[in-house]
C-alpha positions, -999 to 999 in steps of 0.1 A, spaced: 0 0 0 10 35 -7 2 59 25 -29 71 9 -39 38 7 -28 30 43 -45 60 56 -79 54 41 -81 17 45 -75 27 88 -104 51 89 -125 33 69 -124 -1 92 -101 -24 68 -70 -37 76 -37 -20 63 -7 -40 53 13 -20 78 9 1 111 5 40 96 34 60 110 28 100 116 21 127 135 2 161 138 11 195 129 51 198 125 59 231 142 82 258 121 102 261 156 113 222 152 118 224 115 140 257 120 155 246 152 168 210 145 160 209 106 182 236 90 144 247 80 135 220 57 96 217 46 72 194 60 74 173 33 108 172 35 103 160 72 80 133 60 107 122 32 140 124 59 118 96 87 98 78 64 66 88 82 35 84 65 30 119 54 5 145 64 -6 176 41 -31 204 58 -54 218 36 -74 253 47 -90 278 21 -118 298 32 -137 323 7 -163 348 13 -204 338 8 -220 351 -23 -230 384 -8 -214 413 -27 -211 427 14 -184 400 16 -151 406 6 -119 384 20 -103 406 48 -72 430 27 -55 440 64 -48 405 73 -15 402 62 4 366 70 -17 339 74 -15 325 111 -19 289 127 -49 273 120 -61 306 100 -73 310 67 -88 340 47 -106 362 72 -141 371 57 -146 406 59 -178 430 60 -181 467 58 -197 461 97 -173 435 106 -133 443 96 -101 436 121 -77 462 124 -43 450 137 -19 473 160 15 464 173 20 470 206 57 486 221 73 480 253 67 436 261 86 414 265 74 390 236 57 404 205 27 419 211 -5 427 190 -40 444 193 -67 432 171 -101 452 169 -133 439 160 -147 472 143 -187 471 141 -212 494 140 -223 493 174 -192 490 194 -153 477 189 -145 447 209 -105 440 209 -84 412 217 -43 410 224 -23 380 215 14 375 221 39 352 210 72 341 202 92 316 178 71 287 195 38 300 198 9 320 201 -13 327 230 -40 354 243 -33 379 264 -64 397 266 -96 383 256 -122 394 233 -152 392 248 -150 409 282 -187 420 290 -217 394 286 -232 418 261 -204 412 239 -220 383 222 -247 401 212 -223 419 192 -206 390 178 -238 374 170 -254 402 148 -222 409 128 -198 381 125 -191 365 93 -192 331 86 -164 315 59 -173 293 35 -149 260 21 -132 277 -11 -138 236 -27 -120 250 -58 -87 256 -40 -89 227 -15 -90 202 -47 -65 221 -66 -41 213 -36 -54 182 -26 -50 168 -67 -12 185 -64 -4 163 -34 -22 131 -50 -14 97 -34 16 109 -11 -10 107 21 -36 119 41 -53 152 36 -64 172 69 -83 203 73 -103 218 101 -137 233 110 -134 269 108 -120 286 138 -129 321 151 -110 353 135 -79 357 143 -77 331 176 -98 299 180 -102 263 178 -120 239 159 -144 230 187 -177 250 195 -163 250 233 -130 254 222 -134 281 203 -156 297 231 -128 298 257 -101 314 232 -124 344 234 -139 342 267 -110 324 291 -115 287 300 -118 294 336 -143 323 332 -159 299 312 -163 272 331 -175 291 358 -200 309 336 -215 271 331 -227 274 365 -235 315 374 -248 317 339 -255 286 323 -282 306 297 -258 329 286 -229 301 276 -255 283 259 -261 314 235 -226 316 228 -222 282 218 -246 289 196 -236 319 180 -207 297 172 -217 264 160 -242 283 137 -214 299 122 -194 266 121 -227 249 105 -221 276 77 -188 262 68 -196 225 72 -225 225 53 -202 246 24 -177 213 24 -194 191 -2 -174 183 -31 -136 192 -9 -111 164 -14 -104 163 27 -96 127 40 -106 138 74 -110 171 94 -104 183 126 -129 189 154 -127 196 194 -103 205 212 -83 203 248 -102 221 271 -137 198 263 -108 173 282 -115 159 314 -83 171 330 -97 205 323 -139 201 326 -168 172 335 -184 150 323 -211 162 333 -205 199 316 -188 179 283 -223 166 279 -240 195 277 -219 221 268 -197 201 245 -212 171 230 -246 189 229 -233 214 199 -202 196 183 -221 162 173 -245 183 150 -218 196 133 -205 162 130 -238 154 112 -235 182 89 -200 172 81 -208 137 72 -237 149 54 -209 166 32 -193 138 28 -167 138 51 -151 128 81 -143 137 112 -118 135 140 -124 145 172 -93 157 190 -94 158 230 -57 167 242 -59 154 275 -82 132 299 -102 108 273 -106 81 295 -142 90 313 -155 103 280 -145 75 256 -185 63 249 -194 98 250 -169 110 223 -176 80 202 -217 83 207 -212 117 183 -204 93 156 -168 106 143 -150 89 122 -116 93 144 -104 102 178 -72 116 190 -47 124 207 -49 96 238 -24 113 253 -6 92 278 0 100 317 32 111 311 20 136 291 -6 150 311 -34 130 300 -49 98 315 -53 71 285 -47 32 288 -45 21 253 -53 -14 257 -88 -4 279 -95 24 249 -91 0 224 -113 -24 239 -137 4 249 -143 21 215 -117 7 188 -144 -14 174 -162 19 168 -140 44 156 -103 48 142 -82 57 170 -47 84 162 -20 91 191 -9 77 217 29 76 221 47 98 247 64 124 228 83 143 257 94 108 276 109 90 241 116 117 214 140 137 241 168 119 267 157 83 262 181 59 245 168 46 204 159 13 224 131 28 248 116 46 216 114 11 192 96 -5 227 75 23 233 62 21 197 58 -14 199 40 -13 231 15 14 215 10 -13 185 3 -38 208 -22 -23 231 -39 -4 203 -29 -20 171 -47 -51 167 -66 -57 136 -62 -25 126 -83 7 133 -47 28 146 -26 52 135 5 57 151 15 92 162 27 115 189 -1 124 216 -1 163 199 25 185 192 63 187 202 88 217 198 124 199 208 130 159 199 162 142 192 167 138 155 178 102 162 148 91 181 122 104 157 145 84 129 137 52 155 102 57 158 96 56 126 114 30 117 102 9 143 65 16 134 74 9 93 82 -32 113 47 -30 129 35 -54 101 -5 -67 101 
């Protein structure tokens, strides 16, 4: 099997001739840092992983109001083409005097300017100052905010240029500028997670019209994915974890919004995976009852998260694909090439049988020994069915 063979024949319940090998984004800090700056597909060529391309091209609606945003400048993680209104435009401002790079975006509407500050340096990007500081704010949001559409011409266009070489990813549209694939997710980017989660409980009415403010605008761009040549997208997102809410509040803040937008993206034709960085373990049925096609990351306990393959794949392996699983901070960094290739194996072992796995670090990682990633790999590439 070629990858995109590989790929395909794990997510659709067959069994592949070989364990996939991979993993999620590849950050431009490890590539520059430890990589003389070479490509991602250049990483995928150097390890022999099974290679990953993302895919995201968002366009404007059919409304002559809509025009694609002209001060956005660079494209940023997980963004695309901001979709830009005469009553909804961002206005960027750089920001003197901090310590890392600092920037002001305003939300310019007719009725009031909401504004959010994100910093960042060569590893990442995080918020500084939220958008939405009063309640009222949402009303704001929800009378104004645009929603992107799936640009299907340019996704195919890509997707046909990187033909069999492997699996094609995308993601459910985040918010402007900072946000997450998941409806929760994307609410505590603009909100904060804690004020969120307390807000479940003080305010419980006014989180639910959030969350619906932004799954509608989600269910815009999911139902605009028809004809896109994705293998699978991304959904979700950490804080919907249990290390980080419920149970209880991931039913009905979390499950409650995201599994319709699951139905409108198989509706569409495609797939989903639902990405919970974090405690799985408690939620497994519950993540699996929405009906995607994948789950990820199972991040292990030495990574923060709680996951026992083997009792995951016995859970809900029979139901859905399952992506992750391997300690990326304990065996990528001060770990000898021996504890990597048994670490892998250990993964293929608890998680691998008859198929229905795909091998790949629980998330991200920044700093890895060139070495181990070289073992992992070829370790995985031995994992024969």
């Amino acid at each position: 099997m070629n990858s995109k063979e590989r790929f395909l024949a794990v997510l659709n319940g067959e069994l592949p001739d070989r364990l996939p090998v991979t993993t999620h984004h590849v950050m431009p800090y490890f590539l520059d840092t430890y990589m003389n700056g070479k490509t991602n597909d250049e990483f995928f060529d150097f390890f022999g992983f099974d290679p990953i391309t993302w895919i995201v091209a968002h366009k404007p609606g059919d409304s002559d109001d809509e025009y694609n945003d002209p001060a956005q400048g660079e494209i940023g993680f997980l963004e695309a083409r901001r979709v830009s209104t005469d009553n909804w435009r961002v206005e960027i401002e750089q920001l003197q005097g901090h310590e890392y790079k600092t920037h002001r975006y305003k939300f310019v509407t007719p009725k009031k300017t909401l504004s959010m500050v994100l910093q960042g340096n060569n590893q990442t990007v995080w918020v500084s100052e939220h958008l939405i500081k009063e309640k009222s704010d949402i009303d704001i949001i929800g009378e104004y905010v645009t929603s992107p559409r799936c640009d299907v011409d340019e996704v195919n266009v890509q997707a046909e240029n990187w033909g069999n070489r492997g699996l094609v990813r995308g993601h459910i549209c985040c918010f402007d500028v900072f946000g997450q694939p998941g409806t929760w997710q994307d609410a505590a980017c603009l909100y904060g997670t804690e004020k969120l989660i307390i807000a479940t409980f003080d305010d419980p009415e006014w989180v639910h019209a959030l969350l619906t403010i932004l799954k509608e605008r989600k269910k815009v761009f999911v139902q605009s994915l028809k004809g896109a040549q994705y293998d699978i997208l991304e959904l979700g997102g950490g804080d919907a974890s249990t290390t980080v809410i419920s149970p209880d509040l991931f039913d009905r803040f979390v499950a409650s919004y995201d599994n319709e937008l699951i139905k409108y993206a198989h509706d569409a034709g495609q797939r989903i995976v639902y990405h919970t960085c974090g405690g799985m373990m408690p939620i497994l049925e519950r993540i699996a009852d929405m009906n995607p096609d994948a789950m990820e990351t199972f991040t292990p306990s030495g990574m923060g998260g709680d996951v026992n393959l083997r009792e995951a794949k016995k859970r809900i392996g029979h139901r859905v694909c399952m992506i992750g699983g391997f300690d990326q901070y304990h065996y990528f960094t001060g770990c000898s090439t021996g504890a990597t290739q048994r670490e892998v194996r250990r993964c293929f072992e608890e998680a691998g049988e008859d198929g229905g796995y795909i091998l790949s670090p629980s998330d991200h990682f920044f700093d890895a020994d060139i070495d181990l990633i070289a073992a992992f790999a070829d370790e995985a590439r031995k994992c024969i069915y």
